[in-house]
C-alpha positions as CSV (number, residue, x, y, z in Angstrom):
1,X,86.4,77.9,111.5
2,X,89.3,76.7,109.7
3,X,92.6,78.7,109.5
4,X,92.1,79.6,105.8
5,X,89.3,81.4,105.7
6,X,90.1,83.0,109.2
7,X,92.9,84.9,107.3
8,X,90.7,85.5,103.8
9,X,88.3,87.1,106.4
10,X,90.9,88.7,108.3
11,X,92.7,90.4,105.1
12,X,89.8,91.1,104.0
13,X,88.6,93.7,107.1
14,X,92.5,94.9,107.1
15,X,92.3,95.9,103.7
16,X,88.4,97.4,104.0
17,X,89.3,99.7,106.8
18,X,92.8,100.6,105.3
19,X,91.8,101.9,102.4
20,X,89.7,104.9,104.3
21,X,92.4,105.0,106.5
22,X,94.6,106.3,104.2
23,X,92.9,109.5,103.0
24,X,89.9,110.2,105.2
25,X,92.2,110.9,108.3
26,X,93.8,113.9,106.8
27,X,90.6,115.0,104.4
28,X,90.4,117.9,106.4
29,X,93.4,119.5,106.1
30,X,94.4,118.2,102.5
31,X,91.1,120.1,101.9
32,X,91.8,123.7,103.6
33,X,95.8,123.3,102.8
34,X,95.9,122.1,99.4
35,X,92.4,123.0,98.1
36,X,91.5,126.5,100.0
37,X,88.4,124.6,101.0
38,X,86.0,127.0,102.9
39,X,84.3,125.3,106.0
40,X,81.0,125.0,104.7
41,X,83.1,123.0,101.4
42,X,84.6,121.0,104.0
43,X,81.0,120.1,105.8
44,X,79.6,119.5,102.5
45,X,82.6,117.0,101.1
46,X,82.3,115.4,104.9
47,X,78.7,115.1,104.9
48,X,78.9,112.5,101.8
49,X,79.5,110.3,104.1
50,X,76.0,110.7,105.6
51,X,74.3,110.5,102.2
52,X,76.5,107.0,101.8
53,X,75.1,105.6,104.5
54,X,71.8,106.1,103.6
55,X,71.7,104.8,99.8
56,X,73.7,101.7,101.5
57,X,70.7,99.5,102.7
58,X,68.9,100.2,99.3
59,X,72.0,99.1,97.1
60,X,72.7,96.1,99.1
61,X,69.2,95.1,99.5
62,X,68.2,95.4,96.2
63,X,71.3,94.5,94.2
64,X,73.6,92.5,96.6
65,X,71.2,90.7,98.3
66,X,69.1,90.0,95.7
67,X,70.9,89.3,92.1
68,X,74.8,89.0,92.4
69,X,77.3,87.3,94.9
70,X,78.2,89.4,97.2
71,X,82.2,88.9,96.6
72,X,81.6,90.0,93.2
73,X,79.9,93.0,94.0
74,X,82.6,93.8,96.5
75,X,85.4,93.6,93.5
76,X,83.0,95.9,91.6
77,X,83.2,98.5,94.0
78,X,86.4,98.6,95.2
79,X,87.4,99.0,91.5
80,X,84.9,101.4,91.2
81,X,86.3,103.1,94.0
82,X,90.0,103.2,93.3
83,X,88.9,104.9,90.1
84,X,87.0,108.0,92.1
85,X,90.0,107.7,94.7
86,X,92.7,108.8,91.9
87,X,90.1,111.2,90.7
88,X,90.1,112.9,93.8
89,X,93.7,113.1,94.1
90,X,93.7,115.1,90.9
91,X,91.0,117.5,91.5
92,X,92.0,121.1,91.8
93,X,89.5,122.8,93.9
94,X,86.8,121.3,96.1
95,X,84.0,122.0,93.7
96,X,85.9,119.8,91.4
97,X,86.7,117.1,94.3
98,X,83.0,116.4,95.6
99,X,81.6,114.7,92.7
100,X,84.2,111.7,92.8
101,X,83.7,111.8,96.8
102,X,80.0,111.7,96.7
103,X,79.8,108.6,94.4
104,X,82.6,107.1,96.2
105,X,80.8,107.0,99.5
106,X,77.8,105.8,98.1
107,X,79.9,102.6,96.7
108,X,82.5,102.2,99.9
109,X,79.7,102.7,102.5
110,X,78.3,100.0,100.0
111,X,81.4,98.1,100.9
112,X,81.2,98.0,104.3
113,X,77.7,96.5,104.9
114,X,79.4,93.4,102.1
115,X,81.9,93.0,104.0
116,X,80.3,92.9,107.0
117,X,77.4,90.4,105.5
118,X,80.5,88.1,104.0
119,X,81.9,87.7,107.3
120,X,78.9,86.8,108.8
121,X,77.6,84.6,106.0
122,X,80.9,81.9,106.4
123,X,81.4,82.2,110.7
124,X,79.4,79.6,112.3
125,X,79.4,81.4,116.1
126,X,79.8,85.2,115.5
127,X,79.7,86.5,118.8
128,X,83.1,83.8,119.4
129,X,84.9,84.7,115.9
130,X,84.1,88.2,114.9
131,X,85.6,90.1,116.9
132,X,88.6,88.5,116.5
133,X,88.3,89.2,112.2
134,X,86.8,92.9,112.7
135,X,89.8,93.3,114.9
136,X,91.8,93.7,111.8
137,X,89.9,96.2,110.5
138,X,91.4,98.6,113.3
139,X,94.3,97.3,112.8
140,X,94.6,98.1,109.0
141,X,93.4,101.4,110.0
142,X,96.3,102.1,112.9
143,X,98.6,101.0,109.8
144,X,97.4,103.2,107.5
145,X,97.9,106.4,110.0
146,X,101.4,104.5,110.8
147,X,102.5,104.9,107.2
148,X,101.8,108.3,106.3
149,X,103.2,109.6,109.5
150,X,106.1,107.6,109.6
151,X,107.0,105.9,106.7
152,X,106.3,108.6,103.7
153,X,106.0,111.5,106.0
154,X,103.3,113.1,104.0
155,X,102.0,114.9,107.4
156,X,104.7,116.8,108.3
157,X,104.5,120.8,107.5
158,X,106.8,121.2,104.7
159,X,105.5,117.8,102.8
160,X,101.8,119.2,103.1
161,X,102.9,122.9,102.0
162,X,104.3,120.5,98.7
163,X,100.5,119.0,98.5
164,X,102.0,115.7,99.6
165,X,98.7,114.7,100.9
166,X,97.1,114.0,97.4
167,X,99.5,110.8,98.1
168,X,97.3,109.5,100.3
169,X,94.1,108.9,97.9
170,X,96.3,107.0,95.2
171,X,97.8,104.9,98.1
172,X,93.9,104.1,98.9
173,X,93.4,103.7,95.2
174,X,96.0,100.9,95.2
175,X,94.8,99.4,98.0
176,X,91.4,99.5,96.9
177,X,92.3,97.7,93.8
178,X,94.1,95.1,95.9
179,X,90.9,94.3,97.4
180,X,89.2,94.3,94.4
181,X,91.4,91.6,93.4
182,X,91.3,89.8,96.5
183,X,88.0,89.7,96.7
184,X,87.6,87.6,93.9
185,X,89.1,84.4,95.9
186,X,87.0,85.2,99.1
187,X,84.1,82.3,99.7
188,X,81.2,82.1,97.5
189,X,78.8,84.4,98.9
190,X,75.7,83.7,96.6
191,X,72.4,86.0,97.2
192,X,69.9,84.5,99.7
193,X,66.6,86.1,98.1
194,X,64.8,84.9,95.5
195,X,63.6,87.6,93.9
196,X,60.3,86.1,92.4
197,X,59.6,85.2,96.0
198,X,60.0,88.5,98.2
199,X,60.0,91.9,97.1
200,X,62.5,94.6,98.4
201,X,61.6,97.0,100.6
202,X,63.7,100.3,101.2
203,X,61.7,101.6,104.4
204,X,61.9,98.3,106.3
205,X,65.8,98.3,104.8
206,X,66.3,101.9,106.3
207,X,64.2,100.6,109.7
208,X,61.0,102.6,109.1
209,X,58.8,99.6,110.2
210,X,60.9,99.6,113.8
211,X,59.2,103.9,114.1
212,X,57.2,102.2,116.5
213,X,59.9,101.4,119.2
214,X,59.8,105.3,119.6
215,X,56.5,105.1,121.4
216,X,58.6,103.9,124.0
217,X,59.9,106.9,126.3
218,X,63.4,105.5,127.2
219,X,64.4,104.2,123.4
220,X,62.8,107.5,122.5
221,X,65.4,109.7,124.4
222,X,68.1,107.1,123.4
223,X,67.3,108.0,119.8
224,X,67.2,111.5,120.1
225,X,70.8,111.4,122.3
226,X,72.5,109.7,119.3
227,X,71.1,111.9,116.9
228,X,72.4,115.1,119.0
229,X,75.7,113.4,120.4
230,X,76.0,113.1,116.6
231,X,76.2,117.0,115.7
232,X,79.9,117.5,118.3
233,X,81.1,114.1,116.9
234,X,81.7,115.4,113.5
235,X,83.4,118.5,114.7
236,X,85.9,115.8,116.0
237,X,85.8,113.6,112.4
238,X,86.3,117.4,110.7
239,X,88.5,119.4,112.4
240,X,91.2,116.9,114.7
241,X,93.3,116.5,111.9
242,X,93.7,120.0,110.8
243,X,93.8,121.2,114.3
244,X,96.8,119.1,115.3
245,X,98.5,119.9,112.4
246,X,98.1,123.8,112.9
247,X,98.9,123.8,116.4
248,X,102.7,121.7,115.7
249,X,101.9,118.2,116.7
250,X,104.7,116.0,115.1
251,X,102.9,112.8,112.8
252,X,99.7,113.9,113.5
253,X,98.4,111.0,111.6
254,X,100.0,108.5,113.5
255,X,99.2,110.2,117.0
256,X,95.4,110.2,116.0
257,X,95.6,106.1,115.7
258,X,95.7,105.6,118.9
259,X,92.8,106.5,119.1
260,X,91.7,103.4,117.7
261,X,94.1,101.2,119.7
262,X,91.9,102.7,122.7
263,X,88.8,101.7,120.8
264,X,90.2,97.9,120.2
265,X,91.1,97.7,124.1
266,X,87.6,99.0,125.1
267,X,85.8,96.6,122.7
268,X,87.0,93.7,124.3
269,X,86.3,95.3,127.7
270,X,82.5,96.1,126.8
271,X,81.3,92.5,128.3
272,X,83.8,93.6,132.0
273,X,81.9,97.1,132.3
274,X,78.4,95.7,131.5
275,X,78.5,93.1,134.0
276,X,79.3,96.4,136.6
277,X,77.4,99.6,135.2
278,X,74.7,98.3,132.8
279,X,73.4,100.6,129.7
280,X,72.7,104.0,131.4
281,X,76.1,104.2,133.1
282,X,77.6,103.2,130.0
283,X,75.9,105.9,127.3
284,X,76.7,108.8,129.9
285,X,80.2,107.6,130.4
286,X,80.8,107.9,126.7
287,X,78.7,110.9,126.0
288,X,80.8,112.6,129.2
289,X,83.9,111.2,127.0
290,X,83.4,113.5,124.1
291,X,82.9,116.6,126.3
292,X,85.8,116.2,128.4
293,X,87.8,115.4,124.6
294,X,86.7,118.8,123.4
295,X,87.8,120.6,126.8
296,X,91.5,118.9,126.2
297,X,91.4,120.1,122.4
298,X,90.3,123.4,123.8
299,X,93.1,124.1,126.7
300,X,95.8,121.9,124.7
301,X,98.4,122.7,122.5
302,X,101.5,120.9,120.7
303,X,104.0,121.9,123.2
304,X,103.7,121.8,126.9
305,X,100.3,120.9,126.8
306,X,100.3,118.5,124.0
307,X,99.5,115.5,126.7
308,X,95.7,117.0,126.9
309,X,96.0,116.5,123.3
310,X,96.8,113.1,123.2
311,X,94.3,112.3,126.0
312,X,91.8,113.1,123.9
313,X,92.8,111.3,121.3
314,X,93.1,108.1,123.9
315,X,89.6,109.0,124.9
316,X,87.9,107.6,121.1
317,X,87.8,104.0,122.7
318,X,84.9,105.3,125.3
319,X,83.8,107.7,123.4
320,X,82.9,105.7,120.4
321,X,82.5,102.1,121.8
322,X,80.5,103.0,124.8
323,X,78.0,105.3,122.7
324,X,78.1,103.4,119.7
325,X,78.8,100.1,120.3
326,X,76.7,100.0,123.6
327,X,74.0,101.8,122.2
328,X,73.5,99.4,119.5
329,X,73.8,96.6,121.6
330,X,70.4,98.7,123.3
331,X,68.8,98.9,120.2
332,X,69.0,94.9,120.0
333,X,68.0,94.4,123.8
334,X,64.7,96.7,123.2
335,X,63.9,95.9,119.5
336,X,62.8,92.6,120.2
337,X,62.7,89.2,117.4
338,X,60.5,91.1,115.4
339,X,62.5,94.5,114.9
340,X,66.3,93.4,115.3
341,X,67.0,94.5,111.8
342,X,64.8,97.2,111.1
343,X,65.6,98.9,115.0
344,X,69.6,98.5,114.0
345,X,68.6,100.5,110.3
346,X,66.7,102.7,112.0
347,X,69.8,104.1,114.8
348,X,72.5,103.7,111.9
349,X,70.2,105.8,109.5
350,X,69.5,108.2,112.2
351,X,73.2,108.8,113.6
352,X,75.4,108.2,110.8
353,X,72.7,109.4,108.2
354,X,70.5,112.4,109.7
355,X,73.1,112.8,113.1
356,X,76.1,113.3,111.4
357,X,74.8,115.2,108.1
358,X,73.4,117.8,110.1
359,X,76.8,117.9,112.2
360,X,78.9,118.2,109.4
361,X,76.8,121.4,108.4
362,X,76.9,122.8,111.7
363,X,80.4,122.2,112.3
364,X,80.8,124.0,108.4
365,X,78.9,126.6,109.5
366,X,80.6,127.3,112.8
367,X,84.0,127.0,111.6
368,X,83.4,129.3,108.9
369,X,81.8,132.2,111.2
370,X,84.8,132.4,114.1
371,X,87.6,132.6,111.0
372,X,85.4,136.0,110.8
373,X,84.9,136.9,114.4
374,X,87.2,135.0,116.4
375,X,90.3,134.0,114.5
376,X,92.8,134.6,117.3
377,X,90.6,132.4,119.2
378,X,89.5,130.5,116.6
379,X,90.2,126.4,117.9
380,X,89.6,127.6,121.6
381,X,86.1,128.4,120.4
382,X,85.6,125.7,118.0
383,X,86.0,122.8,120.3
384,X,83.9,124.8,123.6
385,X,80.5,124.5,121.0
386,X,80.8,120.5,120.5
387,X,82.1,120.9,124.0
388,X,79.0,122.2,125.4
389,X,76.3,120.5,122.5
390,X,78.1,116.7,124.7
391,X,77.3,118.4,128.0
392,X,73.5,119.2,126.6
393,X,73.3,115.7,125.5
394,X,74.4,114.0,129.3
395,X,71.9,116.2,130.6
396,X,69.2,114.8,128.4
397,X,70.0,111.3,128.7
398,X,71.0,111.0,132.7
399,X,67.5,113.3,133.6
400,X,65.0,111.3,131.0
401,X,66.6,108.1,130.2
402,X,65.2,105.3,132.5
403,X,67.0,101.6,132.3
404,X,64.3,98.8,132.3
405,X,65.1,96.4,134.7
406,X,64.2,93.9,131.7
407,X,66.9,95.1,130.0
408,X,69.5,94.0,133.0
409,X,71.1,90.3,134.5
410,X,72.8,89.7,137.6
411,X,75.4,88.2,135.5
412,X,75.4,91.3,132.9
413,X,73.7,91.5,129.4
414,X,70.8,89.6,129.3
């Protein structure tokens, strides 16, 4: 790989993962301070998300793949995107605000798979180089939480009582139209399908084809795990943000980064643990991760207790590498040649798609009932229900879930 596009690449996943970076952090609370957003609003602005991920594989497969070069369609959406970005920032309520949101994460979860396929398309040994380029993309998003917190301050009490936060989308929409721009001058990435010769298919792009791997028992529980791990997950994606802020933590932004320096470390130790513990040990230690984050949210605070806090922000690198990561790296193991890329459409669809939609809405739903009943207790509460939702799901998996020995090396993955 030569240094030149090493660094296109690079700039490329800094500036991809930046842009969310800079807004979707603090969502939460620009929502409920600066738009009154009721939980349930909340759920349903998070849950586009969801919905993104699913009309991703049909957009990419269809137009992407199929009609235009993929760095093209790349500027296209990230123009696109900084568009619906400043729209957000203008909107004055959160009925006003989900429209530009709900397109916007149909075209950035859009993004994402480009990006992704680009890289891939132009690196001659991925397992050697892509790490090293997706690196970046934690990086730019550690930089974004770095900037709000400490360069423009746009966390801190009295700059989100001001409505400072609407900051944050135009600084996105910038980015996003750096990208754009950028994008332009990344490698040719022409389509691969001829579209006279192979027709597109949306259930084998969304993995329905790989429906058969559930027959088997252990991929079976696997699935349902990371479709129910899913539901506590996106109290954490909903709620950290406003939560640190209400209980005093200074640069709450910033602080909630390291949660992906902890995911960067724990990425590169993935190969060290496998080699040791295999997939089962692996899944419950992560699953076992989120409870035990939830338990520090729920006995923390910002002052003397604020180090439970910040474990549990250090905790995201387990908790989202050793269930996510690791658990796709499963799906691979038991999919087989014929289902790689259906089984991998299948899990994303069914965690980030049906796992997290539902999550978001339970987490809405939740949130909006203890403001009622509980409100003196209201985060203690909140974080014992993802809390005890992780501790259902380790159950589940460490009682049913049975490794294959296929699946397993002396030496580590197979």
């Amino acid at each position: 790989m030569t240094l030149t596009l090493r660094l296109q690449l690079s700039l490329m996943m800094f500036l991809e993962y930046f842009i969310k970076g800079a807004w979707f952090v603090t969502l939460g609370t620009y929502l409920i301070k600066s738009l009154n957003a009721s939980g349930m609003e909340v759920a349903n602005i998070f849950s586009t998300q969801s919905l993104g991920a699913v009309f991703a594989p049909f957009f990419v497969g269809f137009v992407a793949d199929r009609y235009f070069n993929a760095e093209r369609v790349l500027a296209v959406l990230h123009l696109l995107g900084a568009a619906l970005l400043y729209g957000m920032s203008q909107a004055p309520d959160a009925s006003h605000f989900y429209p530009y949101v709900f397109v916007y994460f149909m075209a950035y979860m859009s993004s994402l798979s480009l990006s992704n396929g680009i890289a891939f398309r132009h690196i001659a040994d991925a397992k050697k180089y892509f790490p090293g380029i997706r690196v970046w993309g934690t990086i730019g998003w550690i930089c974004s939480g770095l900037v709000i917190s400490y360069l423009f301050r746009w966390d801190s009490p009295e700059a989100i009582s001001r409505g400072a936060l609407h900051n944050t989308f135009i600084m996105g929409a910038v980015c996003s139209v750096l990208l754009a721009l950028f994008s332009l001058f990344l490698p040719k990435t022409p389509p691969q399908i001829r579209v006279k010769d192979e027709k597109f298919d949306f259930g084998k792009a969304i993995g329905l084809d790989a429906l058969g791997l559930l027959k088997q028992k252990s991929f079976l529980i696997f699935f349902v795990t990371a479709i129910v791990i899913c539901i506590p997950i996106s109290f954490y994606y909903q709620n950290a943000n406003p939560f640190l802020v209400n209980v005093g933590m200074a640069n709450p932004t910033a602080k909630m980064a390291l949660g992906q320096f902890s995911e960067a470390i724990c990425l590169l130790l993935i190969p060290f643990f496998f080699r040791r513990l295999g997939y089962k040990k692996m899944i419950l230690l992560g699953i076992a991760a989120w409870a035990l984050r939830y338990l520090f949210f729920a006995f923390g605070d910002g002052q003397e207790k604020a180090f439970l806090l910040i474990l549990g922000i250090v905790l995201h690198g387990i908790c989202y590498d050793f269930m996510f990561v690791v658990g796709q790296i499963y799906t691979d193991r038991i999919a087989g040649e014929k289902y790689k890329a259906s089984a991998q459409g299948l899990i994303t669809i069914a965690m980030y798609g049906v796992g997290m939609l539902i999550g978001f809405w339970v987490a809405g739903g939740v949130s909006d009932y203890l403001k009622v009943a509980y409100a003196e207790q209201f985060w203690e509460y909140l974080w014992f229900i993802p809390a005890g939702i992780s501790f259902f799901c380790l159950l589940l998996f460490a009682v049913f879930f049975k490794e294959e020995k296929m699946l397993q090396t002396a030496g580590g993955i197979k």
